[in-house]
N, CA, C and O of each residue as an XYZ file, in Angstrom:
432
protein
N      66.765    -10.184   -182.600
C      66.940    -10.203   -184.035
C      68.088     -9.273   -184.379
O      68.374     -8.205   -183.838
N      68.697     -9.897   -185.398
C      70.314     -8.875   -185.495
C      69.782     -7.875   -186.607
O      68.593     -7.840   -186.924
N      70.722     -7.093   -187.153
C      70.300     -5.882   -188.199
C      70.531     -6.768   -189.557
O      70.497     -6.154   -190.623
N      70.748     -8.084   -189.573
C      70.388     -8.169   -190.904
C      69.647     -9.338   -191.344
O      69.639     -9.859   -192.459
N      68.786     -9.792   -189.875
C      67.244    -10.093   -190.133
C      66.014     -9.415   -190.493
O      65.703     -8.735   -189.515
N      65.373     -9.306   -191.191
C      63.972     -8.821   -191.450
C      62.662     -9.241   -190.833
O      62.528    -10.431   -190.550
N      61.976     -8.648   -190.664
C      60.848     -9.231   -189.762
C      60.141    -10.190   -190.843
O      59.027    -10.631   -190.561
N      60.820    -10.580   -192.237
C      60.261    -11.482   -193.039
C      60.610    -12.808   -193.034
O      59.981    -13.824   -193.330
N      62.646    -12.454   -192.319
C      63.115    -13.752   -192.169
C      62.237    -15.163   -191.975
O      61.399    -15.076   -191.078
N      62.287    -16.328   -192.603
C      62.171    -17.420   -192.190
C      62.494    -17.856   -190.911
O      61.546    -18.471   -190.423
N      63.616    -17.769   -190.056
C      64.267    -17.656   -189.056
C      63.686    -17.114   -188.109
O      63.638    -17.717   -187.037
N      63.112    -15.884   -188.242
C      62.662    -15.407   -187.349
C      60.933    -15.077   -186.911
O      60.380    -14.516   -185.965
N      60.448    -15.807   -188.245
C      58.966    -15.836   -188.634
C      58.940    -17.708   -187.629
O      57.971    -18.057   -186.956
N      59.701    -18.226   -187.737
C      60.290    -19.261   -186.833
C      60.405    -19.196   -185.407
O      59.811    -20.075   -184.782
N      60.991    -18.411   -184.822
C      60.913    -17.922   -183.601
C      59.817    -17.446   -182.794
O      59.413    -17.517   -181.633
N      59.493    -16.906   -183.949
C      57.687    -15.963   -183.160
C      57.000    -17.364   -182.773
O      56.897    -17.834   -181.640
N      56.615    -17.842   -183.820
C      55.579    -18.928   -183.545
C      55.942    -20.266   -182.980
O      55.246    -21.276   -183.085
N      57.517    -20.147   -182.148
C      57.761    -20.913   -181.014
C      57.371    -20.175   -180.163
O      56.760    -20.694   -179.228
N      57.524    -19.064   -180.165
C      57.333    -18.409   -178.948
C      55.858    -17.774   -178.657
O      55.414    -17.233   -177.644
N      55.444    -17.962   -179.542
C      53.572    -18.225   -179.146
C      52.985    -19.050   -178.972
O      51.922    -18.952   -178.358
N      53.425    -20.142   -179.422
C      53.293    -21.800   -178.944
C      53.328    -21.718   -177.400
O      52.333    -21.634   -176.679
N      54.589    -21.753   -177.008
C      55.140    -21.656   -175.448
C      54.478    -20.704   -174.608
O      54.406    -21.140   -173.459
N      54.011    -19.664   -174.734
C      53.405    -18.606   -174.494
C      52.113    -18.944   -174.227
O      51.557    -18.676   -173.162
N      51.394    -19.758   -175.519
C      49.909    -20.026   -175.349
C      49.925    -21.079   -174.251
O      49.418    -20.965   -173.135
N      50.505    -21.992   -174.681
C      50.316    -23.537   -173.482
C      50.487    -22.969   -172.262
O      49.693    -23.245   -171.363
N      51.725    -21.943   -172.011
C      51.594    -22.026   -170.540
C      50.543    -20.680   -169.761
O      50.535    -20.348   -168.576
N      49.830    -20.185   -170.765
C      49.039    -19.029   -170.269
C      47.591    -20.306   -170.078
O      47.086    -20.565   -168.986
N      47.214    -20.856   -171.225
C      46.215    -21.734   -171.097
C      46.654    -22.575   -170.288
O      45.509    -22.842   -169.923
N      47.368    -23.348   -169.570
C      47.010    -23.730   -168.306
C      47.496    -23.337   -167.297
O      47.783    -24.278   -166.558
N      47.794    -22.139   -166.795
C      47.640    -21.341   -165.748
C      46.016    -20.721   -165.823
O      45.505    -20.284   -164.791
N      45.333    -20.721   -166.997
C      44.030    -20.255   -167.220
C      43.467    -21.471   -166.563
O      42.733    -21.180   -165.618
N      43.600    -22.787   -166.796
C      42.646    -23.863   -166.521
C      42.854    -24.375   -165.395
O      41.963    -25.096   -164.947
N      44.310    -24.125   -164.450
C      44.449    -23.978   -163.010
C      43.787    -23.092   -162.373
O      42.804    -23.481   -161.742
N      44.103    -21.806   -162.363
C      43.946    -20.699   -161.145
C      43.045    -19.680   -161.773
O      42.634    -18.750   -161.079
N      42.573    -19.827   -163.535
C      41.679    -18.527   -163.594
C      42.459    -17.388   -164.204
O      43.578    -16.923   -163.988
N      41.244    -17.031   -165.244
C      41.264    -16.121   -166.207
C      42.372    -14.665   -165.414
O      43.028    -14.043   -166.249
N      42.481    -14.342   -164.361
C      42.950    -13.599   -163.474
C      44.486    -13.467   -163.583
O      45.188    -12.591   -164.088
N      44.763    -14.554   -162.984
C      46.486    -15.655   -162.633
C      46.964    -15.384   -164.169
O      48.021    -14.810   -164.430
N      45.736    -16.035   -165.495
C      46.802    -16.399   -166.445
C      46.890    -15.109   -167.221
O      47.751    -15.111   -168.101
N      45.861    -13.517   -167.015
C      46.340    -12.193   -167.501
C      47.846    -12.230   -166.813
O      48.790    -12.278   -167.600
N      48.173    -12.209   -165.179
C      49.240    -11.737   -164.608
C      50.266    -12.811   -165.450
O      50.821    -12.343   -166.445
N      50.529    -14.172   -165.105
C      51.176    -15.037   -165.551
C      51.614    -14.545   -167.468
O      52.739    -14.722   -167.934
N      50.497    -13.974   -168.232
C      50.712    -13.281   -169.200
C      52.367    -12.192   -168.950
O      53.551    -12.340   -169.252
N      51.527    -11.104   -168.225
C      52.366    -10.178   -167.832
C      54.150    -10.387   -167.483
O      55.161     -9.766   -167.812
N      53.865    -11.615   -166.639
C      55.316    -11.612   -165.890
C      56.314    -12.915   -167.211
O      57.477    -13.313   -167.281
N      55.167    -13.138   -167.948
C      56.092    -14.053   -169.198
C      57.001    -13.243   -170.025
O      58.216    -13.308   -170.207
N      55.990    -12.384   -170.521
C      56.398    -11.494   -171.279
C      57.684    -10.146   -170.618
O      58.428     -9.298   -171.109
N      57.379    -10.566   -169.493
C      59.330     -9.419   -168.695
C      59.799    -10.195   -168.448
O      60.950     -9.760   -168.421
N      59.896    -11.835   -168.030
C      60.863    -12.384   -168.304
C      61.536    -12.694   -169.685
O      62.735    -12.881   -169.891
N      60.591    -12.706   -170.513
C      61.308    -12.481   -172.073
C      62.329    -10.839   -171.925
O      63.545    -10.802   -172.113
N      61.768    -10.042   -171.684
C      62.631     -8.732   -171.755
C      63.717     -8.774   -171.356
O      64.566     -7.896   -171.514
N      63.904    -10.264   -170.521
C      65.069     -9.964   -169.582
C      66.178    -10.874   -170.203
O      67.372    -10.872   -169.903
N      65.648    -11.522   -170.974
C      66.649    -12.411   -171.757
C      67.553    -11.412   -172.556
O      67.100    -10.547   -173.305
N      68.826    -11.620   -172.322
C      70.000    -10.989   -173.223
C      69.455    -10.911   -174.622
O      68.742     -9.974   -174.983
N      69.881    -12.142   -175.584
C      69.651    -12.265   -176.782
C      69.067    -13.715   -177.075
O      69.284    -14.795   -176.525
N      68.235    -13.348   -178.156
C      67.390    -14.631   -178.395
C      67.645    -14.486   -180.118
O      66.916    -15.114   -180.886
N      68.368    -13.904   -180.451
C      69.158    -13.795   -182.021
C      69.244    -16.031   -182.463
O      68.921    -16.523   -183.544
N      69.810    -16.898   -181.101
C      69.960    -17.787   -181.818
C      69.190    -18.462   -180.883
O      69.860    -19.357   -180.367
N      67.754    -18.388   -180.337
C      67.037    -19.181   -179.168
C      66.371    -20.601   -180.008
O      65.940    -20.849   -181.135
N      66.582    -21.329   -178.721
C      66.006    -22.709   -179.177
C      64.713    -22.587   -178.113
O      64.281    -21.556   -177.597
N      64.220    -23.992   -177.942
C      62.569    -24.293   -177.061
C      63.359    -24.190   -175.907
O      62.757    -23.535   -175.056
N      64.684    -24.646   -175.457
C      64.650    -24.461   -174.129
C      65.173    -22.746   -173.961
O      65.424    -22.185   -172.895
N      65.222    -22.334   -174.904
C      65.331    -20.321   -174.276
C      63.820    -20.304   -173.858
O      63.491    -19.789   -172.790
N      63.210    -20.679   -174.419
C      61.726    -20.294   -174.796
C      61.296    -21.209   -172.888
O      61.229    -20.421   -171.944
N      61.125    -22.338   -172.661
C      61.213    -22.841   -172.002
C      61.797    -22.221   -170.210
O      61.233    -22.322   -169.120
N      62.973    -21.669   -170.556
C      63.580    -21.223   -169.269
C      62.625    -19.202   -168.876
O      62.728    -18.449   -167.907
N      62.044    -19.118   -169.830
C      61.628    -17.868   -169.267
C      60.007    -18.495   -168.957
O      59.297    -17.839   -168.195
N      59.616    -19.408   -169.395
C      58.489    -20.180   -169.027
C      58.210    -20.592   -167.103
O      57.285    -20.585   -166.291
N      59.817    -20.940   -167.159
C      60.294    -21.490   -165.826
C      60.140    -20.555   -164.825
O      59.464    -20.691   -163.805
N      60.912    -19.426   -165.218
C      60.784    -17.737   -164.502
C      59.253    -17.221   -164.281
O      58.850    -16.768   -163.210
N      58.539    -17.345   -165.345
C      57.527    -16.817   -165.354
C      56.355    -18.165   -164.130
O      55.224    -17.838   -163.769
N      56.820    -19.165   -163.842
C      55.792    -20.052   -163.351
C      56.216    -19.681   -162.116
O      55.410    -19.421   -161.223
N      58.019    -19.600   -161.887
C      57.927    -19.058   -160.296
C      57.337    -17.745   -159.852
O      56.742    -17.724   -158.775
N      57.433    -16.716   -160.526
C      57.001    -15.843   -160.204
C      55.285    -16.143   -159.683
O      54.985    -15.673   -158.586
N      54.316    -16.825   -160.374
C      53.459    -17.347   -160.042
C      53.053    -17.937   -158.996
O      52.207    -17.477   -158.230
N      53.756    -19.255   -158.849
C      54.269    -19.672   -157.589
C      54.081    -18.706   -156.485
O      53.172    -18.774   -155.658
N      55.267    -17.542   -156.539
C      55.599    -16.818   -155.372
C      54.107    -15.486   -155.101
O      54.130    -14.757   -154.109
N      53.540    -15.444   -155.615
C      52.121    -14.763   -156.397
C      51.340    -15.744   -155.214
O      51.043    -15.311   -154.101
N      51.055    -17.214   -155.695
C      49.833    -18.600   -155.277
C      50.323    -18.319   -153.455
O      49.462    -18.266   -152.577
N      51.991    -18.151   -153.127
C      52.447    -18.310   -152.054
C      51.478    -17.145   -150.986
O      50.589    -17.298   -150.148
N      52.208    -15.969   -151.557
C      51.555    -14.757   -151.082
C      50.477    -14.698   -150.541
O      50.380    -14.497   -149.330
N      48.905    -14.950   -151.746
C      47.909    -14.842   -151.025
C      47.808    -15.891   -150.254
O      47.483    -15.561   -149.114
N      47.959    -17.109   -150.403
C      47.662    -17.997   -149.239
C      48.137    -17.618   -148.179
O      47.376    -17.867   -147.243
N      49.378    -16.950   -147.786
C      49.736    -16.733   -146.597
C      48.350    -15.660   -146.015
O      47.493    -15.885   -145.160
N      48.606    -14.355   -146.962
C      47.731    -13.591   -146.516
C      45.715    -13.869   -146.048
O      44.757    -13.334   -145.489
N      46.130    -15.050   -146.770
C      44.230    -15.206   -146.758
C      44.365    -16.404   -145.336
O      43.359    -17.025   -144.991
N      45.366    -16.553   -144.800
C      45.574    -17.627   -143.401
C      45.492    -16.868   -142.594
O      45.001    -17.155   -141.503
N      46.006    -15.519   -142.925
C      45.876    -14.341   -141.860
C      44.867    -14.320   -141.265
O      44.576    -14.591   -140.100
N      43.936    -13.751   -142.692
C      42.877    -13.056   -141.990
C      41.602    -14.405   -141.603
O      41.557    -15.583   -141.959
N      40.672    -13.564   -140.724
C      39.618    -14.723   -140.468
C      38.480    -15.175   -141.826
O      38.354    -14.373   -142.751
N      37.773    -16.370   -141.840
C      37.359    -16.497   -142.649
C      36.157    -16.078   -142.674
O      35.691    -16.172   -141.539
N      35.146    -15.507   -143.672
C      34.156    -13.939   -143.515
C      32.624    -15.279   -143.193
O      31.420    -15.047   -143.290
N      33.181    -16.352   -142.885
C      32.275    -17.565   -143.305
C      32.194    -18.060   -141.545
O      31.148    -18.639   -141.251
N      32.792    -17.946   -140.874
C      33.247    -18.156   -139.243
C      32.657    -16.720   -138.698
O      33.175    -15.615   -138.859
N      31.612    -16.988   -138.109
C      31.543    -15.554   -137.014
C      31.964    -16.194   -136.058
O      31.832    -17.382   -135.761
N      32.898    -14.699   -135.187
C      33.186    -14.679   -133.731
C      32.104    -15.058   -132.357
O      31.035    -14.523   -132.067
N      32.736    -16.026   -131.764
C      31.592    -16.233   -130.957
C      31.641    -14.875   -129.954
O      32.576    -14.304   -129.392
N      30.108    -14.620   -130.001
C      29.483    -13.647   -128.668
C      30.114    -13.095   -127.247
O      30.856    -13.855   -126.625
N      29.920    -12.200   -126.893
C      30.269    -12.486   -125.046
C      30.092    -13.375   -124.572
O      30.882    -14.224   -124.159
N      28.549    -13.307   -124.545
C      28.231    -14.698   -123.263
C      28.732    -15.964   -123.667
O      29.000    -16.745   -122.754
N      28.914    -16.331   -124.822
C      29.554    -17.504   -125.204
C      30.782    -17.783   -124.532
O      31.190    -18.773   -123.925
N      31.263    -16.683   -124.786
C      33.016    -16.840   -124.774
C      32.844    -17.023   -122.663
O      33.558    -17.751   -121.973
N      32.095    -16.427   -122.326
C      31.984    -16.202   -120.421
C      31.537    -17.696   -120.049
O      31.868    -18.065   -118.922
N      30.891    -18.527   -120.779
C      30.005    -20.049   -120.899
C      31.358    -20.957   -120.580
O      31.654    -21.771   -119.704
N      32.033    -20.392   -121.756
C      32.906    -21.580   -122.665
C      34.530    -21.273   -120.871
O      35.216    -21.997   -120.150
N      34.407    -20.534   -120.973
C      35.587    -20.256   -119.423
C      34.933    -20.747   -118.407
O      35.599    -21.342   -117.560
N      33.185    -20.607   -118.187
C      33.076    -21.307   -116.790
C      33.186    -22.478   -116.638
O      33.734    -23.096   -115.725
N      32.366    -23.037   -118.051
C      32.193    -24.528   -117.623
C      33.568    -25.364   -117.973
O      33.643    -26.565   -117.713
């Protein structure tokens, strides 16, 4: 907003409520994908990709849109992460087979 908008502007009373529009849809379905969890963070990382935008003095849906974009990869790279990490480890649902098992399973 420049110094001779008001937070009353039309214009910019305009802007907000694109940008809570865009904001809501894509928090509510990152909520109805991955969980109340994903769409706090997905919250989080929307809102610093907005910070990171230069100027939004003259933003249209696709300004609004491209930090949407930022904010889903970051997500993405978030969904990537734990899956790798949860391939790592073993699953708490699989016990290790025994000694004698494992001495069975080599003889025969």
């Amino acid at each position: 907003m420049n110094k001779s908008e008001s937070s009353y502007s039309p214009v910019y009373a305009n802007r907000v409520t694109t940008a809570e529009r865009e904001l809501g849809a894509f928090i509510g379905a990152v909520a109805e994908l991955y969980g109340p969890e994903q769409a706090r963070l997905s919250a989080d990382d929307w809102l610093n990709e907005l910070a990171l935008v230069d100027s939004l003095t003259s933003s249209t849906s696709r300004d609004w849109r491209r930090v949407t974009v930022a904010a889903s990869a970051r997500l993405a790279n978030r969904l990537a992460a734990a899956s790798a990490e949860a391939s790592k480890t073993p699953s708490s649902n699989i016990s290790p087979l025994p000694d004698w098992c494992a001495g069975l399973m080599a003889a025969g």
